[in-house]
Gaussian input, Z-matrix of N, CA and C with variables (Angstrom, degrees):
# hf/3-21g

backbone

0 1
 N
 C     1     B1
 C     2     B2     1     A1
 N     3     B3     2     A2     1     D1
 C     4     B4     3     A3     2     D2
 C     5     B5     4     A4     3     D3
 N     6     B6     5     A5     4     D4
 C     7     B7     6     A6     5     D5
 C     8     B8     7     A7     6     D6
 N     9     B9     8     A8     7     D7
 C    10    B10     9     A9     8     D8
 C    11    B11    10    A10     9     D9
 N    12    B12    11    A11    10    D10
 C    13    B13    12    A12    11    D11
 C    14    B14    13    A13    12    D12
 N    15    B15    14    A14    13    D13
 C    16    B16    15    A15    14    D14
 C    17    B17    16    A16    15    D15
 N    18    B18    17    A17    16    D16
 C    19    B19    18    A18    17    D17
 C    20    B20    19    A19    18    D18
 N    21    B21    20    A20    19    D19
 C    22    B22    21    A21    20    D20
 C    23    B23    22    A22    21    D21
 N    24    B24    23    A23    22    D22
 C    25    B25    24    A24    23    D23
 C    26    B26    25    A25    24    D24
 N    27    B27    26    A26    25    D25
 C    28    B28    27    A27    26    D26
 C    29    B29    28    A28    27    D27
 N    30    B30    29    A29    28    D28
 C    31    B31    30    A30    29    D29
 C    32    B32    31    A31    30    D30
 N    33    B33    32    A32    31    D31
 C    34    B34    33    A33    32    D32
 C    35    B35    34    A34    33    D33
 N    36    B36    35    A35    34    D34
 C    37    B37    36    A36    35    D35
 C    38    B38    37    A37    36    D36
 N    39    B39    38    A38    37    D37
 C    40    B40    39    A39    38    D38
 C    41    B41    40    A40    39    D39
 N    42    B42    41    A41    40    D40
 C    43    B43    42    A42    41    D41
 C    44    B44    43    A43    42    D42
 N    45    B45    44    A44    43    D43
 C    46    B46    45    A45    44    D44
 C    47    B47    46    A46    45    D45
 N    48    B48    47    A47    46    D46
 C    49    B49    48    A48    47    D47
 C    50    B50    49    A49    48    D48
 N    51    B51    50    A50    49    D49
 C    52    B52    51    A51    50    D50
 C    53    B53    52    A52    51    D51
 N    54    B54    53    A53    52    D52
 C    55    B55    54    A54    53    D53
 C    56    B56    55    A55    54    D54
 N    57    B57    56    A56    55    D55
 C    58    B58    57    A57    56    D56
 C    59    B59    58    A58    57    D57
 N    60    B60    59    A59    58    D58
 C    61    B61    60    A60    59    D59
 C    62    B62    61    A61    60    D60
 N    63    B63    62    A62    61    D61
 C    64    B64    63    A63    62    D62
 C    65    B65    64    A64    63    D63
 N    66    B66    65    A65    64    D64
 C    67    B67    66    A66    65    D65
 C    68    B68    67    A67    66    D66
 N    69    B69    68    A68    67    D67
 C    70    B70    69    A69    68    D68
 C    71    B71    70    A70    69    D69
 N    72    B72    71    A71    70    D70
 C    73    B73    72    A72    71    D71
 C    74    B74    73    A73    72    D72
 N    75    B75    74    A74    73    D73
 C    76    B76    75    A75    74    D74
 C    77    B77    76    A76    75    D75
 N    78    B78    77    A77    76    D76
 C    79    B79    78    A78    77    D77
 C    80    B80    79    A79    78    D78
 N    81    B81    80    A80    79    D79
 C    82    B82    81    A81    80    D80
 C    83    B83    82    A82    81    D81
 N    84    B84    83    A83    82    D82
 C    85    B85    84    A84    83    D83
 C    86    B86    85    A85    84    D84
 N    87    B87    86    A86    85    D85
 C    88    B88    87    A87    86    D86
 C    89    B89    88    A88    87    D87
 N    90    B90    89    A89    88    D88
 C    91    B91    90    A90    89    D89
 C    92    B92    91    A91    90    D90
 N    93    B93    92    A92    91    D91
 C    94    B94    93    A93    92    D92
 C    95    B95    94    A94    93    D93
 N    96    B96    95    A95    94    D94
 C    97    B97    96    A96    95    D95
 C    98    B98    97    A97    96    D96
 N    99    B99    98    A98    97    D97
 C   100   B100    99    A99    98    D98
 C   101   B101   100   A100    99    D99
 N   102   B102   101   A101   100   D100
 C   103   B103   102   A102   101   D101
 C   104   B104   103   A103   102   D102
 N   105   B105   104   A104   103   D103
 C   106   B106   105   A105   104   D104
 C   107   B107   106   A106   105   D105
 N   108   B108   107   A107   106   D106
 C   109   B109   108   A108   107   D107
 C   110   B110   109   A109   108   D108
 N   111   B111   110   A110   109   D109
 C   112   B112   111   A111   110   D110
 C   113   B113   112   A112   111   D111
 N   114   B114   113   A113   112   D112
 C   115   B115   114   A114   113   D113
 C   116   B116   115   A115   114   D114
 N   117   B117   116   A116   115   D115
 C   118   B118   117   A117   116   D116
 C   119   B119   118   A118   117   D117
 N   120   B120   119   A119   118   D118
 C   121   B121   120   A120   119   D119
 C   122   B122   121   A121   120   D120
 N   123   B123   122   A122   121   D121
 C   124   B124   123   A123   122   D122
 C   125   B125   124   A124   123   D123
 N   126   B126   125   A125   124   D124
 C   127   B127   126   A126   125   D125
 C   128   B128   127   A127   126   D126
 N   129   B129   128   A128   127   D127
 C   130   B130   129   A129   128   D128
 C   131   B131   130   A130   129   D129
 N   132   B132   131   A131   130   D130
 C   133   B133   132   A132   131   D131
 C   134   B134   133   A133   132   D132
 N   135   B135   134   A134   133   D133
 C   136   B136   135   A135   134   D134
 C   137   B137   136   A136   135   D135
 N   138   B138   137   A137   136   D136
 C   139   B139   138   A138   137   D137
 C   140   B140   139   A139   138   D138
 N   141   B141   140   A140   139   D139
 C   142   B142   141   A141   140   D140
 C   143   B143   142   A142   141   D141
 N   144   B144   143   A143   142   D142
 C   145   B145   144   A144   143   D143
 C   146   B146   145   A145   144   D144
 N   147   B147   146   A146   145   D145
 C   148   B148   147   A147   146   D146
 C   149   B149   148   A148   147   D147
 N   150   B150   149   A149   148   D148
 C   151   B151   150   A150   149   D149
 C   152   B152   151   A151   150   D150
 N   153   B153   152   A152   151   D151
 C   154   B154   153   A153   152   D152
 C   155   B155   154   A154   153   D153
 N   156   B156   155   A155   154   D154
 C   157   B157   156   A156   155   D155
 C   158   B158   157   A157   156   D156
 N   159   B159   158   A158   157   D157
 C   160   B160   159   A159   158   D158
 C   161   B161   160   A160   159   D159
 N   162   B162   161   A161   160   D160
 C   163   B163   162   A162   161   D161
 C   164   B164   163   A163   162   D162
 N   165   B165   164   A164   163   D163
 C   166   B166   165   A165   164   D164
 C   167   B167   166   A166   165   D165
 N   168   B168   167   A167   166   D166
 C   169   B169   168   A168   167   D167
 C   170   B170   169   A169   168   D168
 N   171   B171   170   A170   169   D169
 C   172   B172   171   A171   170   D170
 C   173   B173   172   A172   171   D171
 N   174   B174   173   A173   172   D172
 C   175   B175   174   A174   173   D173
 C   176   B176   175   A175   174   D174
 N   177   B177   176   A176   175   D175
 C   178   B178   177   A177   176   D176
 C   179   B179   178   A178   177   D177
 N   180   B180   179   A179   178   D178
 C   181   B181   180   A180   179   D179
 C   182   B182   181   A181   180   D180
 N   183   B183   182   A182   181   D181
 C   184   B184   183   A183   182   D182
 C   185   B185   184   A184   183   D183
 N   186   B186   185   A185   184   D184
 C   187   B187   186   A186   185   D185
 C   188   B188   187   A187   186   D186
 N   189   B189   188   A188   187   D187
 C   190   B190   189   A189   188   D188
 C   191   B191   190   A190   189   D189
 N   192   B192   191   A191   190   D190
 C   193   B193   192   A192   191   D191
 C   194   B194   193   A193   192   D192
 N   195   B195   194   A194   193   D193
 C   196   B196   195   A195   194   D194
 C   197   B197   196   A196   195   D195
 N   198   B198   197   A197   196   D196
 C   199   B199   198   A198   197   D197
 C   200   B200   199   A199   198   D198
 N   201   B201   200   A200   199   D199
 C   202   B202   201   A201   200   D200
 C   203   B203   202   A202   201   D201
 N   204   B204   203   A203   202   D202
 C   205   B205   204   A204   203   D203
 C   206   B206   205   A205   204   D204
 N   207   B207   206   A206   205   D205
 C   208   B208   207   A207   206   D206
 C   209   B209   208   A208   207   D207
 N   210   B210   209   A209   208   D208
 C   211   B211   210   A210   209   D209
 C   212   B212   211   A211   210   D210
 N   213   B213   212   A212   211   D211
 C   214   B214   213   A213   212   D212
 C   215   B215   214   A214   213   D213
 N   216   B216   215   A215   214   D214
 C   217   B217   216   A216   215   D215
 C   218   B218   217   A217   216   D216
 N   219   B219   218   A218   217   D217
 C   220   B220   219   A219   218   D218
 C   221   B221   220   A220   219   D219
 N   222   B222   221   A221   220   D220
 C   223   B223   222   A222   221   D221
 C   224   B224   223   A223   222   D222
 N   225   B225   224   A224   223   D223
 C   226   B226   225   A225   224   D224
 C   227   B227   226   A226   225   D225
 N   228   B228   227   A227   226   D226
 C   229   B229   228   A228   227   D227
 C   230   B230   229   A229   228   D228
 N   231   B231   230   A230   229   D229
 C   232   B232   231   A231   230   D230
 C   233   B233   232   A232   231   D231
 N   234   B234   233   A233   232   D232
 C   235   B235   234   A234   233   D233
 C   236   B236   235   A235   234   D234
 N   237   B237   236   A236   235   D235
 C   238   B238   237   A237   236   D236
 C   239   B239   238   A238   237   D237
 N   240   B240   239   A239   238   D238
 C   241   B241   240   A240   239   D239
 C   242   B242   241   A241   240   D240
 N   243   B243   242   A242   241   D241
 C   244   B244   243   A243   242   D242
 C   245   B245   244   A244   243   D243
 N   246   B246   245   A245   244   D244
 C   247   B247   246   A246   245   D245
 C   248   B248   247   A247   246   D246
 N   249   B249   248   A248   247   D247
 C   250   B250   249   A249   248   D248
 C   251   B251   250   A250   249   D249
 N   252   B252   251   A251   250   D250
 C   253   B253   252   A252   251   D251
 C   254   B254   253   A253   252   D252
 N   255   B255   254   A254   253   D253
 C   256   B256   255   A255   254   D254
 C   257   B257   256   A256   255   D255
 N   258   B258   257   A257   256   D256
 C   259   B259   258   A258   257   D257
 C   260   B260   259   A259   258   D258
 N   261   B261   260   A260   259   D259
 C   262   B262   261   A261   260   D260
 C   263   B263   262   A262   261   D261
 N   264   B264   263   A263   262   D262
 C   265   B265   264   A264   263   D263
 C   266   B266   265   A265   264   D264
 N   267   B267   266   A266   265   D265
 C   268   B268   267   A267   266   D266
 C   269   B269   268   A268   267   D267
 N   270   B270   269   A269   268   D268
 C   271   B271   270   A270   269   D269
 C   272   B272   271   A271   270   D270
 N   273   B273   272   A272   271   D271
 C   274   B274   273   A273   272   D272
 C   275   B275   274   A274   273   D273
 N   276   B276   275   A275   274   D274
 C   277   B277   276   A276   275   D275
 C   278   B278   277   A277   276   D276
 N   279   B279   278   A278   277   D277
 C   280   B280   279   A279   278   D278
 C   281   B281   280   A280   279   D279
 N   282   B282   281   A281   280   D280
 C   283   B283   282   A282   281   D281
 C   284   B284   283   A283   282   D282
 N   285   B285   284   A284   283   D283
 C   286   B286   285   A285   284   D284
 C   287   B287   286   A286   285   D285
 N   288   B288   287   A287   286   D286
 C   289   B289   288   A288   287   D287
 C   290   B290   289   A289   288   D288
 N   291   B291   290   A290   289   D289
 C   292   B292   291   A291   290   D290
 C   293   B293   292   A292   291   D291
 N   294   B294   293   A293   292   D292
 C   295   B295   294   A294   293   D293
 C   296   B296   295   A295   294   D294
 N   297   B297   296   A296   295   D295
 C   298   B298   297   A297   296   D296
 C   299   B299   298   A298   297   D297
 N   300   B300   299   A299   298   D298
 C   301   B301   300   A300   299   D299
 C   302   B302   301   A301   300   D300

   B1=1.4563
   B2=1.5147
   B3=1.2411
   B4=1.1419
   B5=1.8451
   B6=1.1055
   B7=1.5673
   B8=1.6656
   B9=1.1644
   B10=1.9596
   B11=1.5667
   B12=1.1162
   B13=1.5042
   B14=1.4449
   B15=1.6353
   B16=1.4613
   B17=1.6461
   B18=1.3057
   B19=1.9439
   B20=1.2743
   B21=1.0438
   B22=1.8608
   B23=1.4522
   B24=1.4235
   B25=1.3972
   B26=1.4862
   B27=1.2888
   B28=1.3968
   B29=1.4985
   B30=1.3664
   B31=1.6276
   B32=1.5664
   B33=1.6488
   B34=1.4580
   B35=1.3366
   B36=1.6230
   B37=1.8800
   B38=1.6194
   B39=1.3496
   B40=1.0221
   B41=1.8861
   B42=1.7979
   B43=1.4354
   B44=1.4485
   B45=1.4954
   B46=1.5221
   B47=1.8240
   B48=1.3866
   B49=1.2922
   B50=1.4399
   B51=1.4337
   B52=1.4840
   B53=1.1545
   B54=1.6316
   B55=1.0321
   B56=1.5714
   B57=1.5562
   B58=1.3596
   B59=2.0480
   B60=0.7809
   B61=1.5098
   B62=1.4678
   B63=1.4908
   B64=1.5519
   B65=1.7096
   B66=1.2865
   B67=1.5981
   B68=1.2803
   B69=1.4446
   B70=1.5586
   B71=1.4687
   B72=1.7309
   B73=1.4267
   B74=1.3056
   B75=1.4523
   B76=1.2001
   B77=1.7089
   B78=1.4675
   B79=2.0561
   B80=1.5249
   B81=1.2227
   B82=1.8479
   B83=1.6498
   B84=1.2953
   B85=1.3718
   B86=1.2329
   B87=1.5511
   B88=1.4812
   B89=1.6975
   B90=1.4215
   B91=1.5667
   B92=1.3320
   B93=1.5913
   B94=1.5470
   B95=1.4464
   B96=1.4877
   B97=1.4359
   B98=1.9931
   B99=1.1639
   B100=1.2944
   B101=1.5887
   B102=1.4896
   B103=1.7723
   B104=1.3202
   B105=1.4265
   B106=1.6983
   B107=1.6619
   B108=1.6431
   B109=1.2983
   B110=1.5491
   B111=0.9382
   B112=1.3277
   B113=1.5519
   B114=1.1142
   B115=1.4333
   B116=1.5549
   B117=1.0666
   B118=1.5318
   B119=1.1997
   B120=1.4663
   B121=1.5990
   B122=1.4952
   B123=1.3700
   B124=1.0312
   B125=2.0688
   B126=1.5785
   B127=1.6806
   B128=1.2911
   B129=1.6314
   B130=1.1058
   B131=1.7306
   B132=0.9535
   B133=1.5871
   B134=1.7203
   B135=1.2709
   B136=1.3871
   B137=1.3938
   B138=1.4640
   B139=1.5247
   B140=2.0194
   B141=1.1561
   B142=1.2655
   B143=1.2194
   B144=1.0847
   B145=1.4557
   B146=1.9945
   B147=1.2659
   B148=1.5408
   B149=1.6210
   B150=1.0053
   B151=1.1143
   B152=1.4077
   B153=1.4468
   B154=1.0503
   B155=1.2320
   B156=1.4964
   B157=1.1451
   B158=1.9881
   B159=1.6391
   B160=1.3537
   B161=1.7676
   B162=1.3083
   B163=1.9576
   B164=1.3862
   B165=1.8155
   B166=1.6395
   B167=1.8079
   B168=1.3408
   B169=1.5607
   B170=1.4093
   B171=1.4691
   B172=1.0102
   B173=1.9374
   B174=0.9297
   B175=1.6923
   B176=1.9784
   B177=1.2421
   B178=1.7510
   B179=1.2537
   B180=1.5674
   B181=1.2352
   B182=1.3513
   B183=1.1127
   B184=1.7589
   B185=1.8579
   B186=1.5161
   B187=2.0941
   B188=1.4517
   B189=1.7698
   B190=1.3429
   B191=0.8892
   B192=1.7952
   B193=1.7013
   B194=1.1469
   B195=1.6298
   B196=1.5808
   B197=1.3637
   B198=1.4125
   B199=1.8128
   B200=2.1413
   B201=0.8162
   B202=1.8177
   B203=1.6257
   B204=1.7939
   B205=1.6866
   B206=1.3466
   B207=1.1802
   B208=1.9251
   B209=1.3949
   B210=1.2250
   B211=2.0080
   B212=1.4954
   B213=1.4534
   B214=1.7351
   B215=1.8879
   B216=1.5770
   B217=1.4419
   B218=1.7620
   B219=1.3873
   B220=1.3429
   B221=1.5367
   B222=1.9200
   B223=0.9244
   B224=1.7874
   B225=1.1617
   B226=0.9661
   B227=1.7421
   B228=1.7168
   B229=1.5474
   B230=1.7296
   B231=0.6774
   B232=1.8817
   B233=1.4495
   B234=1.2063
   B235=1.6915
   B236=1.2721
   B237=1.7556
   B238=1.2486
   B239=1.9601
   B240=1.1412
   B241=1.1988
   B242=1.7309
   B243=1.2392
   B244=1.4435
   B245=1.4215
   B246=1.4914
   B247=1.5251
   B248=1.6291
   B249=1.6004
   B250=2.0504
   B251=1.2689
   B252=1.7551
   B253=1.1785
   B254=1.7539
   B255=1.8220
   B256=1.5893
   B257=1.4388
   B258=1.7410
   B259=1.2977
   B260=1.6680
   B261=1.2778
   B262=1.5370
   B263=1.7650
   B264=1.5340
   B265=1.4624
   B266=1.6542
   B267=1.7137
   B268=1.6779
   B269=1.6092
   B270=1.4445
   B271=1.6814
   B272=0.7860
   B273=1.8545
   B274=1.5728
   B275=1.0788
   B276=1.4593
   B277=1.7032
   B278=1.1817
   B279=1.0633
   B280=1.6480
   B281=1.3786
   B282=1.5210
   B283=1.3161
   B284=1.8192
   B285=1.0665
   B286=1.6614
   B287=1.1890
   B288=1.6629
   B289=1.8170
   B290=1.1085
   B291=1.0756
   B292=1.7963
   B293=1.1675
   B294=1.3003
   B295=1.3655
   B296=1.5766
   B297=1.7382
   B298=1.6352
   B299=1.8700
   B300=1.3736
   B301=1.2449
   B302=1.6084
   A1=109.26
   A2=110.26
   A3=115.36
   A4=133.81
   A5=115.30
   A6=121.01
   A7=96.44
   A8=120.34
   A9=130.46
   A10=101.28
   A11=120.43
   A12=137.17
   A13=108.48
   A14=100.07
   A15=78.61
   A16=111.43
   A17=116.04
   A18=106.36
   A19=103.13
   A20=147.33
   A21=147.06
   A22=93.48
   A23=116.79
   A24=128.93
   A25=104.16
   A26=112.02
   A27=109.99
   A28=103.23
   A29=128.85
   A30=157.33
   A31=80.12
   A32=117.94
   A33=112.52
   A34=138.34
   A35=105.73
   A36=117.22
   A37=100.50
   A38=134.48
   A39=139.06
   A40=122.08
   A41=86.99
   A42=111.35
   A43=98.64
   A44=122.33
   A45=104.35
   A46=122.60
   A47=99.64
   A48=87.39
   A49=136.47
   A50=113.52
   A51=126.73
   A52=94.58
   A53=142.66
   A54=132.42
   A55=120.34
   A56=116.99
   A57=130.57
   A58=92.64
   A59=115.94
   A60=113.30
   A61=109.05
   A62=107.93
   A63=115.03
   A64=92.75
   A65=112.86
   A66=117.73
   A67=121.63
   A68=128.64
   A69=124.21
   A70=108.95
   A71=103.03
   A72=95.80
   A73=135.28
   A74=97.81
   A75=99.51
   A76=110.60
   A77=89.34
   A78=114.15
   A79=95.62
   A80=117.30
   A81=117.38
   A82=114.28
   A83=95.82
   A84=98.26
   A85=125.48
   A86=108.18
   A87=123.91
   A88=106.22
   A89=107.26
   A90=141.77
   A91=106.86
   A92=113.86
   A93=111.69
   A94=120.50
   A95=124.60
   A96=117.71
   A97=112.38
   A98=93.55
   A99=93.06
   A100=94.13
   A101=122.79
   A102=126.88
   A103=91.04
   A104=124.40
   A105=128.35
   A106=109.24
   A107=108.77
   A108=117.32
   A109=104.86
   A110=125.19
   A111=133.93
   A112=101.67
   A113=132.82
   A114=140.34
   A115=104.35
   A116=105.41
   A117=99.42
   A118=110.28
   A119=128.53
   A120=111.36
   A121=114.12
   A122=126.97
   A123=166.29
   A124=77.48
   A125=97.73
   A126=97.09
   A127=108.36
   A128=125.72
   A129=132.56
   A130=126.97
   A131=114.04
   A132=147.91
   A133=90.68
   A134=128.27
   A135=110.02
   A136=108.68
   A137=119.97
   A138=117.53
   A139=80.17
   A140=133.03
   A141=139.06
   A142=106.58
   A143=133.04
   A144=134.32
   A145=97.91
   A146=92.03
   A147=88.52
   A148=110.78
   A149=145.21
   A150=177.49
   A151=86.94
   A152=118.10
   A153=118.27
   A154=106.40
   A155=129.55
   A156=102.60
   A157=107.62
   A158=99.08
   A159=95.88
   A160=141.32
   A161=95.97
   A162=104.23
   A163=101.70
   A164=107.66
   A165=113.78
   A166=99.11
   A167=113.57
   A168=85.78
   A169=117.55
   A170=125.45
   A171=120.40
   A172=134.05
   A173=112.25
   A174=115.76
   A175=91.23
   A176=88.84
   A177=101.74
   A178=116.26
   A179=122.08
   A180=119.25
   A181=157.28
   A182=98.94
   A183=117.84
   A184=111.56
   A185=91.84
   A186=91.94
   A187=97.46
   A188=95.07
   A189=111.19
   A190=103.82
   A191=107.88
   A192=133.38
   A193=110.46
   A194=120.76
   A195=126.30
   A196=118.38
   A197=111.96
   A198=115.04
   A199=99.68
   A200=107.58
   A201=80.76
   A202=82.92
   A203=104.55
   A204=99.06
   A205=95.89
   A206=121.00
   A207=126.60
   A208=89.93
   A209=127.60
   A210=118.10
   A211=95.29
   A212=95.20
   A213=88.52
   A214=111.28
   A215=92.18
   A216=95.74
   A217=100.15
   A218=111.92
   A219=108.73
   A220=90.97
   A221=112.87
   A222=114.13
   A223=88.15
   A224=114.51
   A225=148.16
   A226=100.15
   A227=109.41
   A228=106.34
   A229=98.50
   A230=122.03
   A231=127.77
   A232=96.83
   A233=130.14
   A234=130.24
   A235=115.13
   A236=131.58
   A237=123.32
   A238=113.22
   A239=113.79
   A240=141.41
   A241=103.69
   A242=123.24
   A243=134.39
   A244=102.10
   A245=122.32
   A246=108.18
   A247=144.89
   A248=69.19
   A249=97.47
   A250=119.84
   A251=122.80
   A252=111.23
   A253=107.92
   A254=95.99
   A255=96.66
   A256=110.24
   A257=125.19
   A258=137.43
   A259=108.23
   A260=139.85
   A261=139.77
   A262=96.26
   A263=114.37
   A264=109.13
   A265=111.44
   A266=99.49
   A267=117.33
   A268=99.99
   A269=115.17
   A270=124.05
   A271=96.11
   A272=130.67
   A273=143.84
   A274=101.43
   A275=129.74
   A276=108.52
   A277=92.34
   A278=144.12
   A279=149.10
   A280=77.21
   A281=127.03
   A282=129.66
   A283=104.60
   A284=97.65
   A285=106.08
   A286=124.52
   A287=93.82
   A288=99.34
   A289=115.45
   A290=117.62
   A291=146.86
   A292=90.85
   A293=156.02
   A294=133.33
   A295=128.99
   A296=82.88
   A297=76.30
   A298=115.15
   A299=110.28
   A300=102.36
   A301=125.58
   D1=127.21
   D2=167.05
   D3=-76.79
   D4=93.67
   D5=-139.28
   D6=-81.11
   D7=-33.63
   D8=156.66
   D9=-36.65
   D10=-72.71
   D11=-157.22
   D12=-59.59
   D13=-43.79
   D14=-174.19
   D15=-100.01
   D16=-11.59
   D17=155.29
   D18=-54.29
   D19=-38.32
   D20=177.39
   D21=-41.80
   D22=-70.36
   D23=-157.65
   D24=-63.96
   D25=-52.04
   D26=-156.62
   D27=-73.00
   D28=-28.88
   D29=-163.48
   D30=-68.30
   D31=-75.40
   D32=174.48
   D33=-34.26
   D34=-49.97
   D35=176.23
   D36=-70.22
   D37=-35.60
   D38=164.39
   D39=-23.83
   D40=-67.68
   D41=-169.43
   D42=-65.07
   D43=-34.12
   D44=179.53
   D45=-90.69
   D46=-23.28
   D47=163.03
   D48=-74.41
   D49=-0.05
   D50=177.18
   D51=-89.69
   D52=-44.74
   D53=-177.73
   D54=-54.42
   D55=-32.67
   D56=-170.39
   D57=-86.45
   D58=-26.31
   D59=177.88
   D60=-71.63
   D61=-55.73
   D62=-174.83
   D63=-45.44
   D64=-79.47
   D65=179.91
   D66=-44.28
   D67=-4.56
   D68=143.86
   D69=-59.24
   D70=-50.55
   D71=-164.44
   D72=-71.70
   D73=9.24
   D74=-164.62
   D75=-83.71
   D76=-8.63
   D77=-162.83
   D78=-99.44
   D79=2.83
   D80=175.98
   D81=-109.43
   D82=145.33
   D83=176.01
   D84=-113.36
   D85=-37.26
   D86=172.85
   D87=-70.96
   D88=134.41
   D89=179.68
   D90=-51.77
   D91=-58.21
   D92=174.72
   D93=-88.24
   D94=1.68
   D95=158.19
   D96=-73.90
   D97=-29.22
   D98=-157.06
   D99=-80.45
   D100=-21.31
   D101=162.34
   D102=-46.98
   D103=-76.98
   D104=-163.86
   D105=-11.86
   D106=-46.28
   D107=-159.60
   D108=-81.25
   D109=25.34
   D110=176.57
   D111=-110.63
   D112=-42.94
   D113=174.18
   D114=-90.36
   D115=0.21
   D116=156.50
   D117=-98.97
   D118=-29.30
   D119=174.65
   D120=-64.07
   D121=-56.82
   D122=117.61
   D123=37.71
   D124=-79.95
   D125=-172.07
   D126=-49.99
   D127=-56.01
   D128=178.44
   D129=-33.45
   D130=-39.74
   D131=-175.88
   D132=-76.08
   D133=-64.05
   D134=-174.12
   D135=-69.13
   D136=-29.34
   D137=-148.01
   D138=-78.33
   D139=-47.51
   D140=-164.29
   D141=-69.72
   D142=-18.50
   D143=166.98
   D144=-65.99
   D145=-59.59
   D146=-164.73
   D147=-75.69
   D148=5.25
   D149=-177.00
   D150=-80.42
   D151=-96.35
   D152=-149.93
   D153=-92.74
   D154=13.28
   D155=173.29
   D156=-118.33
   D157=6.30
   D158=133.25
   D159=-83.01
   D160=-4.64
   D161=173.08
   D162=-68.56
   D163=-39.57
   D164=-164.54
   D165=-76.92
   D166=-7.53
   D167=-164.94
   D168=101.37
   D169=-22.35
   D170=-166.84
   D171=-90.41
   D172=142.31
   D173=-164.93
   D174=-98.24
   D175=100.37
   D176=179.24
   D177=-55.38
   D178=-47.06
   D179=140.61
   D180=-40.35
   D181=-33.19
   D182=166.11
   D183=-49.98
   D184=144.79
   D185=174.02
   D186=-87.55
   D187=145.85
   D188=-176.58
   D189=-104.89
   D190=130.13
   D191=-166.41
   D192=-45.58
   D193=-59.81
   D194=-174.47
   D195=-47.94
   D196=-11.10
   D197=-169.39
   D198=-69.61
   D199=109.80
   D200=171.60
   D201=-122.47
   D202=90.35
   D203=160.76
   D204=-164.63
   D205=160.83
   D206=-145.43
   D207=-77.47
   D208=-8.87
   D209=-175.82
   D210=-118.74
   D211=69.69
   D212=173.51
   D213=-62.97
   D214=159.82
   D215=-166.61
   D216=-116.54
   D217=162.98
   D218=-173.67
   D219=-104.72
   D220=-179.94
   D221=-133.37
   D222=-92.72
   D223=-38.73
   D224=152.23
   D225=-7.21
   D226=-72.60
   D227=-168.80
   D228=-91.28
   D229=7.28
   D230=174.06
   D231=-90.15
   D232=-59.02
   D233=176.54
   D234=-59.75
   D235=-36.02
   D236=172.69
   D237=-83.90
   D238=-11.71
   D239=175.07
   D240=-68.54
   D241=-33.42
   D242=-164.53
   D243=-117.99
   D244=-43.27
   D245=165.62
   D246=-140.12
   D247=50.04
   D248=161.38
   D249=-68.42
   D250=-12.00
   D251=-169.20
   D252=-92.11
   D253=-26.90
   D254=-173.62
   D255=-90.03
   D256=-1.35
   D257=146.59
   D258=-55.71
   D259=-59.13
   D260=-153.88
   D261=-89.91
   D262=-27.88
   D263=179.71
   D264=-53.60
   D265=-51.64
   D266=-151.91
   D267=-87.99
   D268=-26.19
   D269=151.32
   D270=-29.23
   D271=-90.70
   D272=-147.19
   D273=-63.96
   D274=-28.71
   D275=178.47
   D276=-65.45
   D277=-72.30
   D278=-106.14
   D279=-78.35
   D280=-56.84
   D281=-143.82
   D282=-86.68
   D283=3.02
   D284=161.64
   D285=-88.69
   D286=-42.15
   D287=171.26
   D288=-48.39
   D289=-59.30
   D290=-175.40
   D291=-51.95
   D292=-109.42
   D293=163.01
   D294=40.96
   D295=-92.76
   D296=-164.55
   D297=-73.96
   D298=17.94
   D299=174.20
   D300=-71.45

């Protein structure tokens, strides 16, 4: 598995489902509905992991080969391990938008 390729991908499905959230929010008025949409990305983000890492073939559970260290890790925590950062980036937008409403 190419572990580059698919933060590319997922970084991408990411960027558009925040876009389709922002444009929910734009149809809300209430302060704590529009929180909700934060745990809706939040879902989105897991469901797209598994998403695509059934397109790749991949068993999320399974230990990933490249690990050579006595706490091997599954593939599963190596992929959230690699793209938690472009998950907490596209969070903080959303949760800025939400903000300045």
């Amino acid at each position: 598995m190419n572990i580059e390729g698919f933060r590319a991908e997922l970084e991408t499905r990411l960027i558009i489902e925040k876009e389709y959230i922002m444009q929910e929010l734009s149809t809300i008025s209430d302060y704590q509905e529009k929180l909700e949409l934060l745990g809706k990305f939040n879902e989105k983000y897991k469901e797209l992991i598994k998403r695509l890492a059934r397109e790749e073939g991949i068993d999320l559970n399974a230990f990933y080969e490249a690990e050579q260290s006595a706490d091997s890790l599954t593939y599963e925590k190596i992929i959230l391990g690699k793209t938690m950062s472009i998950y907490d980036r596209l969070a903080d937008e959303l949760y800025t938008e939400i903000g300045r409403d």
